[in-house]
N, C-alpha and C positions, 0 to 999 in steps of 0.2 A: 552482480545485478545490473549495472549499466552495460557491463555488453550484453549480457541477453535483451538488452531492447526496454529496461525498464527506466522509470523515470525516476532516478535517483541523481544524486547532486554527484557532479563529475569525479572521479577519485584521481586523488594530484601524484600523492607519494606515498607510501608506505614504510616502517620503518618496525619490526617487532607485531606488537599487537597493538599498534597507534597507526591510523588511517588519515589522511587529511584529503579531504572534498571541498570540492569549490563550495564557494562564500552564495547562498540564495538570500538577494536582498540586495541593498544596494547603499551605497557610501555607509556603510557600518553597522544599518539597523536590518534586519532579517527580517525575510518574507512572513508573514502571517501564518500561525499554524491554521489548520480545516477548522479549531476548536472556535478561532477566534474571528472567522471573515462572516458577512453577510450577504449571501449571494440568492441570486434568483432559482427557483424551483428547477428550471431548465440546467443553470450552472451547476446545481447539485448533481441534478442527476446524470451529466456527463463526467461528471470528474467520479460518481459511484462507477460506473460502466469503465473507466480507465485506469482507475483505480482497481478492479477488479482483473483487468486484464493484463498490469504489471504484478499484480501476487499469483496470475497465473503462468507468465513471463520468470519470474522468479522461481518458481516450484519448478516447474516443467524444463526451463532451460537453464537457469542458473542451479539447480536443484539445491535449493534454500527455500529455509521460511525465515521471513523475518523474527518473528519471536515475540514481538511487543508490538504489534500494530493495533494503534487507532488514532484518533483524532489530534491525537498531540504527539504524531511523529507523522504529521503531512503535511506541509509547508502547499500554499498556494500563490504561486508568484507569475503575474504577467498570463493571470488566465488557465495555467496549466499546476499540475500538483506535484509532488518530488516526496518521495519517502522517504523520512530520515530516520537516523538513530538507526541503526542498522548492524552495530558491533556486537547483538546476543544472538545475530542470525545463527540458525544451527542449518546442518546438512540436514537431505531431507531423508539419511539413513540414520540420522539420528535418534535414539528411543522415544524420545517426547515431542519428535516433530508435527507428527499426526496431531497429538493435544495441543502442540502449540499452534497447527493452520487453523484450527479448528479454533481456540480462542481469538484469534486475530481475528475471522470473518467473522465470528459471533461482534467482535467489538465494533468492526466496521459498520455492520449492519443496525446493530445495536445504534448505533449517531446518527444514520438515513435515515431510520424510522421512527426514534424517537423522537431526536431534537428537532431534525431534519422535516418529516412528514412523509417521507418518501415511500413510496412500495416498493418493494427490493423482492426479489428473488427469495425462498424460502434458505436456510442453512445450507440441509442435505442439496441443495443447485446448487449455491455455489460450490459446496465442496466438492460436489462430480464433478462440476465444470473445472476448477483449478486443477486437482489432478488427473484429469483427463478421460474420465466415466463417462462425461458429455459432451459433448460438440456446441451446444449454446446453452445461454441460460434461458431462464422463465423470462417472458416478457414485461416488462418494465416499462 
């Protein structure tokens, strides 16, 4: 995920099936998950459009879904967001990758429009758009 260009926390070492990624946050207390900041209608709606652009970063070039994405695996630090929790990613020839892009955006979109207030893109956009059916999304 972070070489394909997405905003995830830097991966340090690997060792088996334990992963260790830079520390987001600073002298010991961690960045704020998306669940828990309060940001301006504007900040939302860039970190949606960035957000949206790293799960298509991820599908398309790292050919992964993260598996569990929503609002309490996106840390917001210094402006920008980073997705975390990242160890049930499956490939995206996986059986249940499809079900699983497919509840991720539902969950994303699910916190822009409800909590959020946001207009987002309908489901079926974003999912063309992340695997590649479209070239942009609905305007926003």
């Amino acid at each position: 995920m972070h070489q394909a260009g997405a905003s995830v926390p830097k991966p340090i070492t690997q060792f088996e099936n334990i992963l260790v990624m830079e520390f987001i946050g600073e002298r010991g207390e961690k960045a704020p998950l998306l669940k828990e900041v309060n940001l301006s209608i504007d900040e939302y709606h860039e970190i949606f459009k960035n957000l949206i652009e790293d799960v298509r970063k991820i599908y398309q070039v790292a050919r992964l879904v993260h598996g569990d994405l929503s609002e309490y695996n996106v840390m917001i630090w210094k402006g920008r967001h980073y997705i975390i929790d990242v160890s049930q990613a499956v490939k995206v020839s996986h059986p249940n990758a499809n079900e699983f892009l497919i509840r991720d955006l539902r969950n994303i979109r699910k916190f822009f429009t409800d909590i959020v207030g946001l207009e987002v893109p309908s489901l079926e956009n974003l999912y063309n758009y992340v695997v590649g059916n479209a070239n942009e999304l609905e305007e926003i």
